[in-house]
VEXBAKE-362014 format. One line per 2 residues: their letters; for each residue x negated, y negated, z of C-alpha. Coordinates in pm, 1 decimal. Layout:
residues N
a	X,Y,Z; ...
end
This chain:
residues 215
xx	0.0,0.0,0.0; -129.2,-355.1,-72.3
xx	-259.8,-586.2,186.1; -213.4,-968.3,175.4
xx	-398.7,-1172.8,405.1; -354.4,-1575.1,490.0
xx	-662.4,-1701.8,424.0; -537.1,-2034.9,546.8
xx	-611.5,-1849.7,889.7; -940.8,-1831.5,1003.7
xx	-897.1,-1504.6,1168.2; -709.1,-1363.9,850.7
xx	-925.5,-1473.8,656.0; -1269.8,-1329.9,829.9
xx	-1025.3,-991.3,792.1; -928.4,-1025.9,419.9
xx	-1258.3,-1120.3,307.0; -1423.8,-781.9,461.8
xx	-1096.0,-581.2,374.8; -1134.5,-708.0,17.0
xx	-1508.6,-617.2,-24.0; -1456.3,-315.1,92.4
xx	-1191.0,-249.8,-170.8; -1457.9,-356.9,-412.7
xx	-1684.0,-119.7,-308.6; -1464.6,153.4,-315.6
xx	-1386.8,83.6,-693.8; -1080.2,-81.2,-602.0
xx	-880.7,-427.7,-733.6; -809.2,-763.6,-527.5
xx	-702.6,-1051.8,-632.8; -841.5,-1426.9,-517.3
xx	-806.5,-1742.8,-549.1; -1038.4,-1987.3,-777.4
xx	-1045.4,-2385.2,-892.7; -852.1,-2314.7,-1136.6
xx	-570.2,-1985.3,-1144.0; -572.1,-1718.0,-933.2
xx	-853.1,-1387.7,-1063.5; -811.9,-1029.6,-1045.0
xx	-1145.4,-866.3,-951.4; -1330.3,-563.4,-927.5
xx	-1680.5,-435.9,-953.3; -1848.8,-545.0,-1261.2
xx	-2110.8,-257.0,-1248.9; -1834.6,-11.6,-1242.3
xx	-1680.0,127.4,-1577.9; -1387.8,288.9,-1446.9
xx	-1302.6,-23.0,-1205.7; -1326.2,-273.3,-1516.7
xx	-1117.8,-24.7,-1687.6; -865.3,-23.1,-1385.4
xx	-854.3,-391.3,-1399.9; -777.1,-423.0,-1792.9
xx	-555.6,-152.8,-1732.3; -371.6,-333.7,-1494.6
xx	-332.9,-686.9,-1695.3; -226.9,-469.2,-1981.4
xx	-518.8,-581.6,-2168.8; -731.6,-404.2,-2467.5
xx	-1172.8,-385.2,-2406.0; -1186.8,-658.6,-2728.4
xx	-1084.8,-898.2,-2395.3; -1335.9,-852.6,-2185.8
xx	-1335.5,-951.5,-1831.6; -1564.0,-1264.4,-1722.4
xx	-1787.5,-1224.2,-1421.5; -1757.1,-1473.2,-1150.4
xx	-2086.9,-1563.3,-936.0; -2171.4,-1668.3,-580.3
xx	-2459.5,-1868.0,-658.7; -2669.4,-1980.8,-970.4
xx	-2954.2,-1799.7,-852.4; -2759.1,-1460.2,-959.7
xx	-2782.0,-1536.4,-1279.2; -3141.0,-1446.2,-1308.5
xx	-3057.7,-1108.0,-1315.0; -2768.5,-1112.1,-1519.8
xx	-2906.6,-1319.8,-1817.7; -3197.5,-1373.2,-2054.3
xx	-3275.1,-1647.4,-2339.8; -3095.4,-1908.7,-2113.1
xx	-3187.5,-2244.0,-2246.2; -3279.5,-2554.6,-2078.2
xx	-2974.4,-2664.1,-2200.8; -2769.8,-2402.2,-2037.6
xx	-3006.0,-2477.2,-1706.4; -2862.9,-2845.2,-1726.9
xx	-2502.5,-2769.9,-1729.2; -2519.6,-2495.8,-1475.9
xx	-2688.8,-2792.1,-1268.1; -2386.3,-3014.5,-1355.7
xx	-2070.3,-2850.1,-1375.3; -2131.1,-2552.4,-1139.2
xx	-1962.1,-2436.4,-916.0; -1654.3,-2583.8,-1118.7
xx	-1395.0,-2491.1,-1415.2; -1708.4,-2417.0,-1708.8
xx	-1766.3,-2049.4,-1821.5; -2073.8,-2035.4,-2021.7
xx	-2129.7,-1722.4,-2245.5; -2472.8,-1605.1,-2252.9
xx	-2691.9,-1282.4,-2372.1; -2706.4,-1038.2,-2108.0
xx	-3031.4,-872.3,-1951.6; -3057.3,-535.0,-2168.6
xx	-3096.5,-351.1,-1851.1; -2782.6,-401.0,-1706.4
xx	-2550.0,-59.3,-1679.0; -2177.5,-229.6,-1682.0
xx	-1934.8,-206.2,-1935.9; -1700.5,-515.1,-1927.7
xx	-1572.5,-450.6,-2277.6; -1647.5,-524.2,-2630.7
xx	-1868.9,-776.7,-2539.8; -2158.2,-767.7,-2809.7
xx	-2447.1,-824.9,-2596.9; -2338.1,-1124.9,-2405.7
xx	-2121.6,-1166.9,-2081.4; -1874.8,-1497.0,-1982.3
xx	-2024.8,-1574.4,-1666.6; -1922.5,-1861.2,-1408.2
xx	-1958.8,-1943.3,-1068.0; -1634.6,-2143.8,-902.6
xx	-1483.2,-2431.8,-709.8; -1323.8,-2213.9,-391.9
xx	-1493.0,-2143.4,-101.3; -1262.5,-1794.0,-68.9
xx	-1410.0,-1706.6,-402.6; -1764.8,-1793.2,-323.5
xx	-1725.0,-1611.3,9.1; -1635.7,-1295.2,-142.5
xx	-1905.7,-1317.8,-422.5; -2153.0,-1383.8,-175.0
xx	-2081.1,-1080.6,29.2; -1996.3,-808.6,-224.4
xx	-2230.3,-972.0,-554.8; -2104.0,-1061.2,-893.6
xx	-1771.6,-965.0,-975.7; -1575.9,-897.4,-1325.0
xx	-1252.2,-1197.1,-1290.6; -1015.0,-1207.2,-1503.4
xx	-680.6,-1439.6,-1422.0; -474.8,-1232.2,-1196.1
xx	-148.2,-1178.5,-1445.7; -23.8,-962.4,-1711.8
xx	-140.3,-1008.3,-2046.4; 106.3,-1291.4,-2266.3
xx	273.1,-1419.5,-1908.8; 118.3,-1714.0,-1749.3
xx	-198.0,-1727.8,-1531.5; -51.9,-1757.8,-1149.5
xx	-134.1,-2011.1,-934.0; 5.4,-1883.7,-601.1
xx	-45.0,-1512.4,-491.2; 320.3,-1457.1,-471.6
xx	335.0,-1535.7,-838.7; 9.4,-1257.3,-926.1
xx	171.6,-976.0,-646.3; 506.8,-1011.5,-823.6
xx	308.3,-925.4,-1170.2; 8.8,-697.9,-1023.6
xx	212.1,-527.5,-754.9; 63.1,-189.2,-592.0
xx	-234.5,-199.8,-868.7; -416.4,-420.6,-627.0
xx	-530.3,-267.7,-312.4; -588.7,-671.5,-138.4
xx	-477.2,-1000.0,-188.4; -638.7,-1306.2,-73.9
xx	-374.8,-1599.3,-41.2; -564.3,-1922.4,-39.8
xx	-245.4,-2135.8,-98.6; -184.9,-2284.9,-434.7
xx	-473.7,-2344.0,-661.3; -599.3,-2708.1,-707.9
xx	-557.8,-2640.0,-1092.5; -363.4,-2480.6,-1339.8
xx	-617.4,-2563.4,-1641.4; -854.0,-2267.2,-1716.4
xx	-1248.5,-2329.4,-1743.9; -1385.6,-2452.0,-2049.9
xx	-1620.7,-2181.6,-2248.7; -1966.9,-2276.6,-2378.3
xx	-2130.8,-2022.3,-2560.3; -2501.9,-2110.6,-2511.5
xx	-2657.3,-1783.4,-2673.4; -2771.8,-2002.7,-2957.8
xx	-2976.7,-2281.2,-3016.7; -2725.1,-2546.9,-2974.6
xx	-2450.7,-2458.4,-2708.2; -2082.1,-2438.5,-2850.7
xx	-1778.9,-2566.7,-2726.9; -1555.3,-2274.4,-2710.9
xx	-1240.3,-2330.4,-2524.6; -1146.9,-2654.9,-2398.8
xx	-995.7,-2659.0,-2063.0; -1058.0,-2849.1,-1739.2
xx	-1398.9,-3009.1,-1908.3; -1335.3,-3199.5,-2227.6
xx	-1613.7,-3222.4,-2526.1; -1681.1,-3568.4,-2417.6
xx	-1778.3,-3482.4,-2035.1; -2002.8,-3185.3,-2211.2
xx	-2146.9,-3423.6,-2426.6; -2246.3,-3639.1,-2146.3
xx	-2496.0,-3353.9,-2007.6; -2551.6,-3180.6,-2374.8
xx	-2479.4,-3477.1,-2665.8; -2537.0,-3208.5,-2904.9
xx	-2227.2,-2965.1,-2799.0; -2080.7,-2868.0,-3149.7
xx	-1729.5,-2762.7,-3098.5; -1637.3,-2378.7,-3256.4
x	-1337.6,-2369.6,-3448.8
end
């Protein structure tokens, strides 16, 4: 049976937060809130966990789940060919609403989906979220609903979608934003806008002037 916890309660909280890496260690789903919607997360180094999460958005491997981060310095490990570029709007926008896609390190044994190489990787705004990453390590997110309804932005909205497929729920209250992240792909030369969301070109361009913007 699902758990929810208040994590407007400091003692709930302190509970959810180990309950719910626990459940990630035991291959299991939560759900969490971010900046921007509420995620569904799992282990990212775990095949059949990522599979349990697409499963349970009713989403195909060509979507691959993102991976959330507790800190920039994870990324070290995750990544390789990361421009000084990408280093300058990690330093700007993170934690906050930008996912940048990058090339990921060869050596890594996850399978997130069809991701050709490269993994959607972001580190955000909530301290709930960055709690949670900090304890259990990087996590494959995706927004906690099914796939063609709207991303939630209250638990009760992703338990009323996700039910009994999630083992906990963290309830942070209502997130701060209902925008998604914007998506920079920065596994070329010169980074590409491509999803606009709670960044606009123009605040990119302020860090990167040469952002092109993908069609």
């Amino acid at each position: 049976m699902a758990r929810r916890y208040d994590c407007t309660d400091a003692t709930d909280r302190r509970s959810g937060l180990r309950e719910a890496a626990s459940a990630v260690r035991r291959r299991e789903l939560v759900v969490l809130p971010t900046d921007t919607v509420y995620g569904i997360g799992a282990d990212a180094f775990s095949k059949e966990a990522v599979g349990d999460l697409l499963e349970a958005k009713g989403r195909g491997r060509g979507m691959p789940s993102p991976v959330l981060v507790g800190s920039p310095n994870t990324l070290h490990g995750l990544v390789t060919d990361f421009s000084e570029l990408a280093w300058e709007l990690v330093d700007a926008f993170w934690p906050g609403a930008l996912t940048l896609v990058a090339k990921h390190q060869p050596s890594l044994t996850w399978d997130l989906g069809e991701t050709r190489g490269t993994v959607a990787v972001r580190m955000p705004l909530h301290p709930v979220a960055i709690e949670l990453l900090t304890e259990f390590g990087p996590m494959a997110v995706s927004s906690a609903n099914l796939t063609g309804h709207p991303a939630p932005q209250d638990c009760d909205a992703a338990q009323e979608m996700l039910g009994e497929s999630v083992s906990v729920y963290l309830d942070g209250g209502p997130t701060p934003a209902s925008v998604p992240s914007s998506i920079v792909d920065v596994t070329g030369r010169v980074p590409v806008l491509l999803r606009a969301g709670a960044l606009s070109a123009e605040e990119l361009r302020k860090v990167v002037p040469d952002l092109e913007v993908g069609n």
